[in-house]
N, C-alpha and C positions, 0 to 999 in steps of 0.2 A: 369715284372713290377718291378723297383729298389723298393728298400725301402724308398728313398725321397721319391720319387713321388709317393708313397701311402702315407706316413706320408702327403706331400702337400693337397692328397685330404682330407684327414682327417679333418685336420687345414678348409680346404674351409667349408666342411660338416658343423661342429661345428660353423664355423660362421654362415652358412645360418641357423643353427636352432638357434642360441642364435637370431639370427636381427628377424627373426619368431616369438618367442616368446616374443619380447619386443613387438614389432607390435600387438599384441595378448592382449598384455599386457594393451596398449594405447588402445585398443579399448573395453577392459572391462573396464579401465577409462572412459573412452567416456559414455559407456552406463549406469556406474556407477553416473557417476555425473548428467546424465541426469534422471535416477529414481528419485535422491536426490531432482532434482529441482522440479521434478512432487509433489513428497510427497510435501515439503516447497511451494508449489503453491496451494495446495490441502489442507493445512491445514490456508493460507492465509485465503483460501476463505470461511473456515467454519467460523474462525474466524468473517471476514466483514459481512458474511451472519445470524451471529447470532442472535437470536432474543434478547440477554442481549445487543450486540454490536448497532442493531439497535432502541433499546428502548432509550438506551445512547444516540446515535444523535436524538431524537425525545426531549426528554429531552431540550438537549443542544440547542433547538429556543429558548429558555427563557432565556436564558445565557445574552446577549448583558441590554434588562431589568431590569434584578437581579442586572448588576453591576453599572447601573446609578440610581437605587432606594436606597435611604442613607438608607432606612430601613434594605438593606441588604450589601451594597456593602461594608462596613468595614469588614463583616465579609471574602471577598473573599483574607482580607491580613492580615490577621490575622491566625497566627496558628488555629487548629481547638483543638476545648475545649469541653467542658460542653456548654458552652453559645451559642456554635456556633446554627444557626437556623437550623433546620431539612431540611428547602428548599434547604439552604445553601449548607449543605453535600451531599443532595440529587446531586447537580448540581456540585460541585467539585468531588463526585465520577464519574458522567459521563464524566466529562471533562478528568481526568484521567486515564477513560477506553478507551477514544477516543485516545488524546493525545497520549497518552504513546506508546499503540499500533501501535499507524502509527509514531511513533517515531521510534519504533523497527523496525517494516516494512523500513522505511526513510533508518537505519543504513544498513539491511541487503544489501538493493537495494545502496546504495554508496558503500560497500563494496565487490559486485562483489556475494551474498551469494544466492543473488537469482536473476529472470529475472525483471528487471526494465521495460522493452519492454513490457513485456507480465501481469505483474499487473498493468499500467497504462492504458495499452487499456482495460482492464476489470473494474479497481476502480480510474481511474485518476478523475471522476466524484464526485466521496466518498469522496476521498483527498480532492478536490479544497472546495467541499461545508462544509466538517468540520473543514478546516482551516478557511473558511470565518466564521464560529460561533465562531469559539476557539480564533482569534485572538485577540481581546480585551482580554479575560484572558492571553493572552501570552505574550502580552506587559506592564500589571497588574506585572504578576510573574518573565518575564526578570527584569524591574525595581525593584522593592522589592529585587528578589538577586543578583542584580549587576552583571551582564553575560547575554551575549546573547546563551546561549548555551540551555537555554531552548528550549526544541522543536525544534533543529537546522535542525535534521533530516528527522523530518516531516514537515519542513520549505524545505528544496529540495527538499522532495517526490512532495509536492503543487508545486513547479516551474515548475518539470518534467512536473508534471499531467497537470497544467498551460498552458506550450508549446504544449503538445500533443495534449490537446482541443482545441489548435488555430487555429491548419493545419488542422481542420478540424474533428478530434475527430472518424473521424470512419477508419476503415480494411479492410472491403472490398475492394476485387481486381480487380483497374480499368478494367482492360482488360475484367473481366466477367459480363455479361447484371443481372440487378438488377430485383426484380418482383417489388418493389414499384417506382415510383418515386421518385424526392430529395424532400424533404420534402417542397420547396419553392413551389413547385407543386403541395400539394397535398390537396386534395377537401375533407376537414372535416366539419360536422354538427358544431355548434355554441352549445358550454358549456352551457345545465341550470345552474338556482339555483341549489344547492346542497338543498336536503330535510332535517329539522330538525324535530325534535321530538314535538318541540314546534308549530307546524303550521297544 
């Protein structure tokens, strides 16, 4: 055997292990960016799941309310001060906690950082209904500061979430038989009163 043609295999050798290892490479990428997403999905969902997070949107029914009562609604544009009313604060910090959060969520999910797919079949629900509370203060707080960039982001995540829930809103795999029926279908008892304390 000449000495090219061992240097030739050499040269081949060293390529199939460098393409090997890039290959190798790309697929600890792969699984790297796929733990990332689990963690950033996992930590989404303690997030929405939280009981500060869900007190916030319980709160936040009395939003629409607060901001057509003149007893309160100057304070929703007004800096917050001394004067400001305790309900007031109460209701701008949940708005805030809401907001913000699915603002951040909004950015992550336009910018590729997490699965948009896969948090809207789980919270596209959360999004639409705490956009429909927040919206009045969001059209309050665009006008006041002049920008629509308020809540832009949590303003896409609701369209997403929007669109998702129109086609129909659920994941299940047509192809595989369901145990309940659709819901159009299905033979439920008639709601009582709910019991109070007073009765």
């Amino acid at each position: 055997m000449s000495l090219e043609l061992l240097n030739t295999f050499a040269t081949l050798a060293t390529c199939v292990i460098v393409a090997a290892t890039a290959i190798a490479a790309l697929i600890q990428l792969r699984h790297l960016r796929a733990s990332n997403q689990i963690q950033g999905q996992l930590a989404i969902n303690a997030l929405i799941q939280s009981q500060q997070f869900r007190q916030a949107q319980m709160t936040l029914q009395g939003l629409a309310d607060m901001l057509t009562d003149p007893t309160f609604a100057w304070a929703f544009r007004a800096p917050m001060s001394e004067s400001t009313p305790p309900k007031v604060i109460e209701m701008r910090s949940a708005a805030h906690l809401v907001g913000s959060n699915l603002e951040n969520i909004g950015n992550m999910v336009r910018n590729g950082l997490t699965d948009g797919r896969l948090f809207i079949e789980q919270f596209g629900n959360v999004v639409a209904n705490a956009w429909d509370l927040l919206e009045p203060y969001a059209r309050i707080r665009r006008k006041d500061e002049k920008t629509d960039a308020v809540w832009e982001d949590f303003e896409y995540l609701t369209i997403l979430s929007r669109e998702w829930l129109q086609t129909d809103g659920g994941v299940f795999p047509k192809s595989r038989r369901r145990l309940l029926p659709s819901w159009t279908a299905l033979d439920v008892p008639e709601g009582g009163r709910r019991a109070t304390d007073d009765h």
